[in-house]
N, C-alpha and C positions, 0 to 999 in steps of 0.2 A: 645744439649740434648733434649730440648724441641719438635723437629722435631721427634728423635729418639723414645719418649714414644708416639710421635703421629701417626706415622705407626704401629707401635707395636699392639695399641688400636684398628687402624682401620682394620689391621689383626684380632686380637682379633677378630670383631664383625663377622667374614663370616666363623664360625667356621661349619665344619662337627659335626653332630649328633654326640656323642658318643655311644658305646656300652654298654650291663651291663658287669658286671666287671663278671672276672669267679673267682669263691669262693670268697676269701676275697680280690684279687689284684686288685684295680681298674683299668680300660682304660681309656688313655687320651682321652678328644675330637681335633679334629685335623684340623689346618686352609687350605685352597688348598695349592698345590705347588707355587711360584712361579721362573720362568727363569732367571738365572744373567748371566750364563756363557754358550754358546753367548747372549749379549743381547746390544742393542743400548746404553745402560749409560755406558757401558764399555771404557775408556778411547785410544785414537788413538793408544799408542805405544802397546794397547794388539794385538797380532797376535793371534787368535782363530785357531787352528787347529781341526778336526773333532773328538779324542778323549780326553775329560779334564774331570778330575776324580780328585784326591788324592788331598784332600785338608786340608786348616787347617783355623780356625777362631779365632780371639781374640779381645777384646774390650782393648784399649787402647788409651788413649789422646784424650776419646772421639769420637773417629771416631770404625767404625770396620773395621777389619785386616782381607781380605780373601788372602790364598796364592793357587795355585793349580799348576796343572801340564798340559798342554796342548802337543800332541803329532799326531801324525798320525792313533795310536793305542795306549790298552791298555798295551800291549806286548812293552818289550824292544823296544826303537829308540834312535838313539844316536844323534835324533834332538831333544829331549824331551825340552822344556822350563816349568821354574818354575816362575811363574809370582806371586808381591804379589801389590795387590790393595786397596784401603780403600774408606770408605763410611760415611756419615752421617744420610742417609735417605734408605738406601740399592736399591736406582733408580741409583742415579748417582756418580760415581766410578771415584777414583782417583790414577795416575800412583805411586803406592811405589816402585820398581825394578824390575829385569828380573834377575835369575840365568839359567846359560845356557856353559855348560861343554863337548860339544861333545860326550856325553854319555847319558845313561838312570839317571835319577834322580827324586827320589819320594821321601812318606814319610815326606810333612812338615808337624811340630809342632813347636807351637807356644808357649811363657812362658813371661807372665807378672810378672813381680819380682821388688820390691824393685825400683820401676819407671821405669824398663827399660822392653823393648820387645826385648826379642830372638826367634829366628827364625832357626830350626834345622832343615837339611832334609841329604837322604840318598841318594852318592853315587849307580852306577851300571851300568853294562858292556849294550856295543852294539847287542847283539845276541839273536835275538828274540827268540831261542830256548834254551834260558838257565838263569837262574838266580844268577848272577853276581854281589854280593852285595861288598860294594868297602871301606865300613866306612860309620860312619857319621859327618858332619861339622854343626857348631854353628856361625853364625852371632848375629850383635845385629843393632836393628835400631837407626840411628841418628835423622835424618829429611826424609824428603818429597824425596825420589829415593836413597835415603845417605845410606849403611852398612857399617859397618867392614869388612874388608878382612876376610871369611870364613876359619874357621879352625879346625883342628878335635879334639872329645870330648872327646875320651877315646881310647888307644895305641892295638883299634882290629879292623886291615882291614877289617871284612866283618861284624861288630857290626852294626845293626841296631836297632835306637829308634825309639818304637812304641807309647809308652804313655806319655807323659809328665804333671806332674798336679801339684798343690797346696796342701797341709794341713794342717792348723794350719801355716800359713807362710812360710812353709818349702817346696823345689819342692824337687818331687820324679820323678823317671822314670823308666820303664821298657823297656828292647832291650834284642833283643836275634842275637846269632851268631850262623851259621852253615847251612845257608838258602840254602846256595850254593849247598850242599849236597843230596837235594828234590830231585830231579831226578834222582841220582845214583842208581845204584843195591846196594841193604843194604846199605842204606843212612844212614852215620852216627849221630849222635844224635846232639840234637838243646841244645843251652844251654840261659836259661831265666837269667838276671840279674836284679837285683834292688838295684838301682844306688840314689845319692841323690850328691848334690851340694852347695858350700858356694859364686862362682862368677859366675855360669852359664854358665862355657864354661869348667872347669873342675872336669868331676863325678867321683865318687866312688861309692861301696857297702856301703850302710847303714848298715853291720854289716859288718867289715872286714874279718872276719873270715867267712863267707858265705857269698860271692859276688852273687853266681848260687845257683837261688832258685827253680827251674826245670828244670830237666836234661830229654828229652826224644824228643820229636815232636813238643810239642809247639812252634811258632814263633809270629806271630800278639796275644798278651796280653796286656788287657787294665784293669783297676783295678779303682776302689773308696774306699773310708774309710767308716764305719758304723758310724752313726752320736751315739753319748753318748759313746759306748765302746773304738770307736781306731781303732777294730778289720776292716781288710778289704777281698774283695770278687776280685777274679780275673775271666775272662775269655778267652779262648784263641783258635785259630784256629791252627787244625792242619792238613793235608793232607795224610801221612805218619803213620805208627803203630807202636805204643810203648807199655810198659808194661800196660796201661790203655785202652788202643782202638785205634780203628782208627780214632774216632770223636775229639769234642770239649774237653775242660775239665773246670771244676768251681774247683775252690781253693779257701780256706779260710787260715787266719794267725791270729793270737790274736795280741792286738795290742802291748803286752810286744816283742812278738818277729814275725816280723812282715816277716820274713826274712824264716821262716818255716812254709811251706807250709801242707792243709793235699787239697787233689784233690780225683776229682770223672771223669771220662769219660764216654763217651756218643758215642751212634754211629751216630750223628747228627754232623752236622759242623756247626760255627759260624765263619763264613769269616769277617775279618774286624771289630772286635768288640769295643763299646763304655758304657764302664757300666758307671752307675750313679742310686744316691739312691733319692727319693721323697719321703718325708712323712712317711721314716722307711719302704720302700720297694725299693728292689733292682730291677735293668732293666738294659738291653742291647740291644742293635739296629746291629744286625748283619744279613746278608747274608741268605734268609731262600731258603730250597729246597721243592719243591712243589711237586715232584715227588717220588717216590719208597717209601712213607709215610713218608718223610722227612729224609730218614738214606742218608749216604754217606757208610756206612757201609754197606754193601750185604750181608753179610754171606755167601759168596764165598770162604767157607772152604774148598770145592773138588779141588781147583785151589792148583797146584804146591807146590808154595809159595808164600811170601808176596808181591815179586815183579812183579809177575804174577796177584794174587791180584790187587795192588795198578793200574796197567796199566788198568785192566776193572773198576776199582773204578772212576778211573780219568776221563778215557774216560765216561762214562754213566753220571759224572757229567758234563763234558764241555759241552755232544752233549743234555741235559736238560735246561729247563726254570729258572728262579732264578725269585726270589724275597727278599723285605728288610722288615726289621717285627721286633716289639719291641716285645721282651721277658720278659718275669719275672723269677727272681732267686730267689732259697729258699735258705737261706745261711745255714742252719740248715740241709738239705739234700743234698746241692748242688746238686740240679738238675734244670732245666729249660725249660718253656715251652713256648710256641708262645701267644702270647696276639691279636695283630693285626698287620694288614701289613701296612706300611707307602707306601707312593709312590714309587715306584721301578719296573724294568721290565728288561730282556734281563742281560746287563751289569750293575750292581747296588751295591750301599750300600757299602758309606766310609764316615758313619756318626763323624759329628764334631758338642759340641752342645754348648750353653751359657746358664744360667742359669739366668731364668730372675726374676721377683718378684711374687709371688701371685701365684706360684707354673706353669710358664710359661717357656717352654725350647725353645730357639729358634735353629733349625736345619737345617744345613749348608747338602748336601748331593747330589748326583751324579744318573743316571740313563739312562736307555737308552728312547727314543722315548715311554712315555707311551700310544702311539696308536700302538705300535708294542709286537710281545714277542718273539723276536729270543732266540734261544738255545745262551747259556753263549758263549760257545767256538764260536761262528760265531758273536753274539756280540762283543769280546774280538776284532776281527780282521777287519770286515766285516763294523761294523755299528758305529752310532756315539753317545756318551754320551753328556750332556748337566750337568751341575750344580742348582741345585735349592733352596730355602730355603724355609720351613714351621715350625707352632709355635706347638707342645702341650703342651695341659692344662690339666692339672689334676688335682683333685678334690681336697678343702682344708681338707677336713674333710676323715680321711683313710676309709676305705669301703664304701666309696658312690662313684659315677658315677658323672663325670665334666658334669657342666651345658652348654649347647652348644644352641647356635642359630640355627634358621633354616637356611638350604642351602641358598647360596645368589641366588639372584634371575638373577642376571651378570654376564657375563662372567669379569677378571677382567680389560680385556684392553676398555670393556665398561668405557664412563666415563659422567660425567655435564659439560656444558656448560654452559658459562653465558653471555650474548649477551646486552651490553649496546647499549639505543636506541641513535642516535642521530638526532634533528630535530629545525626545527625554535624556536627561542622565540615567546612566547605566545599560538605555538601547544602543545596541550594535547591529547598525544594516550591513546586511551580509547577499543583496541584490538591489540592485535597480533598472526598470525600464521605464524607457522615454519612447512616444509616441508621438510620432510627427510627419502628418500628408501619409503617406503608405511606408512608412518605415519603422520599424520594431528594433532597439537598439536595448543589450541588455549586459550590464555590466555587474559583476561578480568578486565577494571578497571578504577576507574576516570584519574590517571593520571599516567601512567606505566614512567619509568626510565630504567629498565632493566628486562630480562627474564632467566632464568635457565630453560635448557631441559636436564632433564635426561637419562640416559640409551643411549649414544649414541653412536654407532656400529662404528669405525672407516670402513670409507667405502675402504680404499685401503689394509687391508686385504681380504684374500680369502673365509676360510671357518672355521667355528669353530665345536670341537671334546670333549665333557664335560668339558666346561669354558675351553680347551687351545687350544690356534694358530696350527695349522698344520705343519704352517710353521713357520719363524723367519720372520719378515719384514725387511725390509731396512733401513739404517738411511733416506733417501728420504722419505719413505712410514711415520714411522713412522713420521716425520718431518710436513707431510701433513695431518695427521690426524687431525691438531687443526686449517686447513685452507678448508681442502673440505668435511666436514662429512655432512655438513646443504646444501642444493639445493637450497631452499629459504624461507627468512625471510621476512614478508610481514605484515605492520602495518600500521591501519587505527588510521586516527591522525580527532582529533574536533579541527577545527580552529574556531577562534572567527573575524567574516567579518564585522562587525557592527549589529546595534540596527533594522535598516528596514531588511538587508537580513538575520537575525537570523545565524545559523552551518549550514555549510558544510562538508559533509566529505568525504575525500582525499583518496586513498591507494595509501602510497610507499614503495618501495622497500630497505630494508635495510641489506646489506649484510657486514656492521660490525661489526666483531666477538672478 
């Protein structure tokens, strides 16, 4: 654990500037991205394929629990692997399983309870042209690569859970069925549940008597609780038009009955959404459109109908740019507005976060190439996603702006070196210079032992693009970075020759590192 608050801290320190808050919600300030998924601490039996997206994170037994999805694409593959890893220091990653079913499989969520980790993901078909959702199964972790035989959580083949959390000791969940249906002409209606559990592997309705707490379009919903009241805030992506709109929708529930819903829609989408509350203010990290002034909505009223509609909706979203961006909810209006963009481009945003101390969120999340910005739909198929994780911090005190350092002045795969000397007994090096790329760095003193050079550029990378790699390095590359960065180390040593011939002094070459 001690490792774990110390990267944390040294994230902490190379925080991005914050913004001013708009009206009274304040902005986090925000640490860089950085790369885990491809990245060289990922452990042999991961097989990285070019699209890894859908993931999940949980801190358990001390280590953290990433699970994601690795595939060819983001689009159905009935190669799809679900790989889940763990960490101590989030550099170097350790093998926990491989779920892998000759089919499309997404959707993990993770559930810490009562000492044990669950690990939930969803079924879905082979056909990249349709959305084939199959159930969802529930695992539980034993040891180190060890689960449960997977098995399903609730008696509806095409149920999918989306949220899984805690409150007050209790998990809840929200999954909706009818996903299948998206693409038909007058697709029939999506049905939201809010489900709760006594072992973890079998849910019910938290009211029996209202299992479906939205009936209409809704399917990815994700929810928190209002801290003092109970009451909670939902949010939810929708594609499809219902009695509310074609956009997003916020819902609220009092906390005596948690299970009735009042909703507002919007002609804005929130793809992927992860609400969570700070400091008595509600936020979501979902999917933003930067285009047609953020509607997914046209008002393409002279169209036909709605399935005519939905075809120019769709298409003008796929063949558009995306971005991921934390939002602010008023739970009082249910409405919500864009705050700032987190890192995201192309194919982006399936935020998963931890909640750390001193109003610190650690975020697990997905993107494409941020030196690129393909249209959604040609990212989906075309290009490749990576996984990254970044900290925000948000101000302890409600309407003020988080205190944020300046920009680091490295990029982060810059690093120190420390270069102990070694030399006869009785030499006293009393200078050292180190030569490295076009720098001359020279350090002075009665009797040096060792030297630290800062800032130092691994040289077997290529080129750097706003503190990040262009490319990924190699385990070789990376490997050689802490043996060829330094050209030469070159230190003048005072020997002591005797009383008539007074010091001499020597330069040698000292290249180890």
């Amino acid at each position: 654990m001690r490792r774990w608050r110390l990267a944390a801290a040294i994230a902490a320190a190379a925080l991005v500037p914050a913004t001013p808050a708009v009206g009274n919600v304040p902005r986090p300030a925000m640490t860089p991205p950085v790369t885990v998924v491809p990245s060289a601490g990922l452990p042999p039996e991961v097989k990285v394929d070019r699209s890894n997206a859908n993931l999940a994170v949980a801190m358990f037994g001390g280590r953290l629990f990433l699970a994601f999805r690795t595939a060819k694409w983001q689009i159905a593959d009935d190669n799809a692997r679900l790989y889940v890893v763990s960490t101590t220091d989030q550099v170097h990653w350790r093998y926990e399983g491989l779920f892998n079913y000759g089919r499309d499989l997404r959707e993990p969520r993770f559930l810490v309870w009562q000492g044990h980790l669950f690990l939930y993901f969803a079924l879905l078909g082979s056909n990249p042209a349709a959305f084939e959702p199959g159930g969802t199964l529930a695992t539980q972790y034993g040891s180190p690569s060890r689960w449960t035989k997977p098995r399903r959580i609730i008696p509806l083949d095409d149920f999918i859970a989306w949220s899984v959390k805690l409150h007050e000791g209790r998990p809840y969940m929200l999954g909706y069925t009818g996903g299948g249906g998206t693409y038909q002409p007058n697709p029939p209606p999506k049905y939201v549940y809010w489900l709760t559990t006594e072992d973890g592997y079998n849910w019910h309705a938290v009211n029996p008597s209202h299992p479906i707490v939205y009936t209409g379009q809704c399917g990815e919903t994700d929810f928190a609780f209002l801290p003092g009241t109970g009451n909670i805030v939902t949010a939810c992506q929708t594609e499809e038009v219902d009695t509310l709109g074609w956009g997003a929708k916020i819902c609220t529930a009092p906390a005596s009955a948690t299970w009735q819903w009042t909703c507002r829609g919007d002609p804005r989408r929130l793809d992927s959404p992860f609400v969570f509350v700070d400091n008595g203010y509600v936020y979501v990290i979902a999917r933003r459109q930067p285009n047609f002034g953020g509607n997914y909505d046209l008002a393409m009223t002279n169209l036909p109908d709605t399935d005519a509609q939905f075809a120019v909706y769709d298409a003008a979203y796929a063949s558009t740019t995306k971005r991921c961006a934390l939002w602010s909810i008023d739970p009082a209006t249910r409405g919500f507005e864009p705050l700032v963009d987190v890192p995201g481009t192309g194919d982006t945003c399936y935020p998963q976060i931890i909640e750390q101390p001193d109003h610190h969120y650690l975020v697990y999340n997905y993107t494409s190439p941020l030196d690129t910005d393909q249209p959604w739909g040609t990212a989906l198929t075309e290009g490749t996603t990576e996984i990254y994780h970044h900290i925000l911090v948000f101000p302890s005190t409600p309407g003020t702006v988080a205190p944020a350092s300046p920009p680091p002045r490295a990029c982060n795969r810059r690093r120190a070196l420390r270069f102990r000397l070694f030399h006869r007994r009785g030499d006293r090096v009393v200078a050292v210079t180190v030569k490295h790329e076009r720098r001359v760095l020279t350090r002075r003193g009665h009797n040096l032992t060792s030297i630290v050079v800062q800032d130092i550029r691994p040289t077997a990378t290529r080129r750097y693009r706003a503190c990040r790699l262009t490319r990924t390095p190699t385990v070789a590359e990376q490997r050689s970075d802490l043996t060829r960065p330094i050209r030469e180390v070159r230190a003048r040593r005072s020997h002591a020759l005797g009383r008539t011939r007074g010091r001499r002094r020597r330069d040698h070459r000292l290249l180890r590192g």
